[in-house]
N, CA, C and O atoms as CSV, one atom per row, in Angstrom:
chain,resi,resn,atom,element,x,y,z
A,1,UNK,N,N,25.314,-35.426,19.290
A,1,UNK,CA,C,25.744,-36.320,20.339
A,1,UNK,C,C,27.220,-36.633,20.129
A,1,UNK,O,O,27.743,-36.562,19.017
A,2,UNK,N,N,27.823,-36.955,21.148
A,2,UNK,CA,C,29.174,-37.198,20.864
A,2,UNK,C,C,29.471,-38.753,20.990
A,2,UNK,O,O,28.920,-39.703,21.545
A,3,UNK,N,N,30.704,-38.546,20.144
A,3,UNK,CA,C,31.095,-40.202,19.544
A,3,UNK,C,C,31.883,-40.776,20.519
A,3,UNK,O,O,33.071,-41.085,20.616
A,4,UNK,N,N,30.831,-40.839,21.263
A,4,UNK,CA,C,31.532,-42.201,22.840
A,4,UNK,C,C,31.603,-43.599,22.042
A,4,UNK,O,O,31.612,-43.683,20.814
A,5,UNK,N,N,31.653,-44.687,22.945
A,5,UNK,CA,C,31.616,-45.749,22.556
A,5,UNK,C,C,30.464,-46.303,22.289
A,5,UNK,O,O,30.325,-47.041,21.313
A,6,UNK,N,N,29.574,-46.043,23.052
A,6,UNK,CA,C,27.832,-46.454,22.806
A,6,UNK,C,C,27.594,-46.140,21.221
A,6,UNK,O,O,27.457,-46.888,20.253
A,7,UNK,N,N,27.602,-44.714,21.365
A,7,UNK,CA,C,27.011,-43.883,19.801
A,7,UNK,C,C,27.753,-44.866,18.928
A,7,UNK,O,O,27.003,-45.475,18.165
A,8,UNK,N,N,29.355,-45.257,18.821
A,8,UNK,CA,C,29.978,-45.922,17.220
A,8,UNK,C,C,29.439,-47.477,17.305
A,8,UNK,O,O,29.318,-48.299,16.397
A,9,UNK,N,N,29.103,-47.618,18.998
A,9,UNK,CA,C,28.727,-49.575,18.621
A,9,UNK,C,C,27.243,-49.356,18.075
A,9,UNK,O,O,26.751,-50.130,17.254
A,10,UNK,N,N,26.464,-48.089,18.659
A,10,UNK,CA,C,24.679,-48.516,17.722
A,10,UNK,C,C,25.337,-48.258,16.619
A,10,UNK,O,O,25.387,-49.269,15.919
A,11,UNK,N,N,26.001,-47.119,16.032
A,11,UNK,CA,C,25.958,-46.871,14.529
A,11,UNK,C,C,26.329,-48.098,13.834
A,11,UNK,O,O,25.406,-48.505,13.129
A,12,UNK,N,N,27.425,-48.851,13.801
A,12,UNK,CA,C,27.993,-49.865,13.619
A,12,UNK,C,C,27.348,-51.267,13.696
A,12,UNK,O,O,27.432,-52.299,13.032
A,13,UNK,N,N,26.925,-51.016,14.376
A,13,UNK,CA,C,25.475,-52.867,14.668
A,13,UNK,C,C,24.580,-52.514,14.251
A,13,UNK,O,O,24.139,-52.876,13.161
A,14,UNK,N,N,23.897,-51.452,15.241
A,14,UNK,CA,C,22.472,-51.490,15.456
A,14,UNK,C,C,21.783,-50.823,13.554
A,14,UNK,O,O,20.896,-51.355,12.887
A,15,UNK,N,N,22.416,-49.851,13.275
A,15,UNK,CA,C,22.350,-49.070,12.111
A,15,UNK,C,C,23.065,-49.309,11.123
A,15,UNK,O,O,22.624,-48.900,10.049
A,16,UNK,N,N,23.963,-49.802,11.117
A,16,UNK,CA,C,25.117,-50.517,9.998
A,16,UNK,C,C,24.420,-52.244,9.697
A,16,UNK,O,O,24.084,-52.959,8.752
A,17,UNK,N,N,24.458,-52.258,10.450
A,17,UNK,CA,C,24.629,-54.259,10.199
A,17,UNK,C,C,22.728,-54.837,10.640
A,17,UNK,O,O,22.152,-55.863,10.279
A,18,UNK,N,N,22.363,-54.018,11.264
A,18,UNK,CA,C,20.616,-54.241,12.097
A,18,UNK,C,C,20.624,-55.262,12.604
A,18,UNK,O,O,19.872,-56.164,12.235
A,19,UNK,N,N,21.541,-55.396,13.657
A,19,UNK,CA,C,21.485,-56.488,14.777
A,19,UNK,C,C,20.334,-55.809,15.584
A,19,UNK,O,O,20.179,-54.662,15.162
A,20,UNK,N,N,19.574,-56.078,16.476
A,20,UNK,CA,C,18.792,-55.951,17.639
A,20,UNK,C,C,19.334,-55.655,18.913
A,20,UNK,O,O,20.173,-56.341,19.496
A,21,UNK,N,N,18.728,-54.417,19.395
A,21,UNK,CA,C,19.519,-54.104,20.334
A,21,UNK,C,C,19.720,-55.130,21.973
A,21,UNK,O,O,20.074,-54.601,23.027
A,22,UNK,N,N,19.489,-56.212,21.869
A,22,UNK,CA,C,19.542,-57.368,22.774
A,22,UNK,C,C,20.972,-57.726,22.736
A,22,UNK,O,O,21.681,-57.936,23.720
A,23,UNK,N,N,21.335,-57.776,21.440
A,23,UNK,CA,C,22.804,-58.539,20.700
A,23,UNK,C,C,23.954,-57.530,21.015
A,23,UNK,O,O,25.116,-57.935,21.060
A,24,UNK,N,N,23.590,-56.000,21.270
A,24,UNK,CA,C,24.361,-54.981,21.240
A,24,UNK,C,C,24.374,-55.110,23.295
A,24,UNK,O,O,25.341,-55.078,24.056
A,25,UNK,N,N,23.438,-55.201,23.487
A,25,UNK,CA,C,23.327,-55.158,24.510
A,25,UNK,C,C,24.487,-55.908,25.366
A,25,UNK,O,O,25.124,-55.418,26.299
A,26,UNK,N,N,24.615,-57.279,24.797
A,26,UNK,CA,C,24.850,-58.239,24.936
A,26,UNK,C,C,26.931,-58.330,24.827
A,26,UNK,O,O,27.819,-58.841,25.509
A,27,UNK,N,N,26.868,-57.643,23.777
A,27,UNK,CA,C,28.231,-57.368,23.461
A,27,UNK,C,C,28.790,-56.280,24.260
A,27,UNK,O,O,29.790,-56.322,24.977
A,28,UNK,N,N,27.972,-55.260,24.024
A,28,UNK,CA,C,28.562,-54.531,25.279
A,28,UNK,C,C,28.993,-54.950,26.736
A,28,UNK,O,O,29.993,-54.579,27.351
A,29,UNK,N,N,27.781,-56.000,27.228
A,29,UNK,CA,C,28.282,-56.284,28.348
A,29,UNK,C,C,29.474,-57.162,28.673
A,29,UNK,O,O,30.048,-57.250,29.758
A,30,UNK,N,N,29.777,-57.875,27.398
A,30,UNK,CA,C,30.356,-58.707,27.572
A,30,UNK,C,C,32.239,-58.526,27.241
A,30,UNK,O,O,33.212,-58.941,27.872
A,31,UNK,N,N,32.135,-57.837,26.157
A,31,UNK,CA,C,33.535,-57.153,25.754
A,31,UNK,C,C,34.534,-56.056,26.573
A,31,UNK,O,O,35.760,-56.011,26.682
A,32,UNK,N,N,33.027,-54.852,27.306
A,32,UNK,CA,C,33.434,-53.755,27.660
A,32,UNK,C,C,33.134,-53.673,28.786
A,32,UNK,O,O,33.485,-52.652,29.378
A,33,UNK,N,N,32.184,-54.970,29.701
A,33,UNK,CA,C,32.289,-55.152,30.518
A,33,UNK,C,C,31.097,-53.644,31.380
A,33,UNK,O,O,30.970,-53.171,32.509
A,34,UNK,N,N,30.441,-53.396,29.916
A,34,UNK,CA,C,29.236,-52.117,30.708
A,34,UNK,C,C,27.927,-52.784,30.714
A,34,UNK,O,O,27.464,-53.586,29.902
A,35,UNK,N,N,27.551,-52.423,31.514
A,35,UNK,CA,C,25.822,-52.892,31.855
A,35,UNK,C,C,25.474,-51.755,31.829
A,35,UNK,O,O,25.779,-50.846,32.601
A,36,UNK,N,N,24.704,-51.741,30.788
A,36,UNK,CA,C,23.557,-50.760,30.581
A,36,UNK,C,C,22.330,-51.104,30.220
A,36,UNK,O,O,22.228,-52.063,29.455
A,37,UNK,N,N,21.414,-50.584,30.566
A,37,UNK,CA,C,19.723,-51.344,30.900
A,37,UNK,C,C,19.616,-51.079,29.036
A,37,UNK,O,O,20.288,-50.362,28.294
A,38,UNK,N,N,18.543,-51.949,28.784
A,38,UNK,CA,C,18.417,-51.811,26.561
A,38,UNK,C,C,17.435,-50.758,26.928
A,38,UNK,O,O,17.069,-50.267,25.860
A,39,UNK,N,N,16.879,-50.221,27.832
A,39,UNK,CA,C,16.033,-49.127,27.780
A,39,UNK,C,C,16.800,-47.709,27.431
A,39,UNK,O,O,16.288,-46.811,26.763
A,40,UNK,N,N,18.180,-47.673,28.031
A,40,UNK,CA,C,19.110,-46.675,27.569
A,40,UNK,C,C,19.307,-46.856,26.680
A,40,UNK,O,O,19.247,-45.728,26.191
A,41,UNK,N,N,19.577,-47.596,25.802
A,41,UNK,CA,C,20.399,-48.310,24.099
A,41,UNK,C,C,19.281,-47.598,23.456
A,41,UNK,O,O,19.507,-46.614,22.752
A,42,UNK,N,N,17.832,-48.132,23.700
A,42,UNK,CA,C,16.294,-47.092,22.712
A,42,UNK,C,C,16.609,-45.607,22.644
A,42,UNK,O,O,16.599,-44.930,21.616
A,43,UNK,N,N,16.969,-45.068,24.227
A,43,UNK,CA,C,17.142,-43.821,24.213
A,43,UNK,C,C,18.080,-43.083,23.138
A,43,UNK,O,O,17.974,-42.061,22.461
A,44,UNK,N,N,19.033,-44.070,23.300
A,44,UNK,CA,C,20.262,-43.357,22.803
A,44,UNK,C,C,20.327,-43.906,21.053
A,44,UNK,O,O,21.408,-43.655,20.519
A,45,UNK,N,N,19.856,-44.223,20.651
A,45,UNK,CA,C,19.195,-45.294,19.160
A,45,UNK,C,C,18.607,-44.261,19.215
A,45,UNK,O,O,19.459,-43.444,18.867
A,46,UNK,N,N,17.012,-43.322,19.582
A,46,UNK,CA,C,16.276,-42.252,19.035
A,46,UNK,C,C,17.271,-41.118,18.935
A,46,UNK,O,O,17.073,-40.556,17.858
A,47,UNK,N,N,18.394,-40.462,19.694
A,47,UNK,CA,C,19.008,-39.452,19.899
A,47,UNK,C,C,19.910,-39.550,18.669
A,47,UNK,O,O,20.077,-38.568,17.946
A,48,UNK,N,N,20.546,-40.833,18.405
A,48,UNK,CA,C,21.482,-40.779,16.905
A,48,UNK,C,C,20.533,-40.529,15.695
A,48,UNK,O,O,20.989,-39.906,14.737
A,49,UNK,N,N,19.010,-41.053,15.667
A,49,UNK,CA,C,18.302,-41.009,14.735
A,49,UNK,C,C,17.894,-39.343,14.327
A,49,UNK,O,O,17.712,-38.786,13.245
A,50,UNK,N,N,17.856,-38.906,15.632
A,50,UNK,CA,C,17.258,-37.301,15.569
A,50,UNK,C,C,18.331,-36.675,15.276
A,50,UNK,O,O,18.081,-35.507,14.981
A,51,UNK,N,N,19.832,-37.033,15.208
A,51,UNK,CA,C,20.505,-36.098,14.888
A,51,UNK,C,C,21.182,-36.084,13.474
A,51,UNK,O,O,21.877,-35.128,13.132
């Protein structure tokens, strides 16, 4: 997968630090101003795990 911004904020929170992806969610929307459903964040959380 490539190292967009999603992939370094899960690695970094979600996998680095084990915030919950609510909190990531949350930051994202709020910093970067992206809304993305946390059903994409799971998706993309299994896709860093598988790779």
């Amino acid at each position: 997968m490539k190292k967009d911004l999603i992939s370094q904020v899960l690695k970094k929170y979600f996998i680095g630090k084990g915030k919950n992806l609510s909190i990531i969610h949350r930051y994202l929307r709020i910093k970067y101003r992206m809304n993305i459903d946390e059903s994409l964040l799971e998706k993309r959380v299994n896709n860093l795990s598988l790779n």
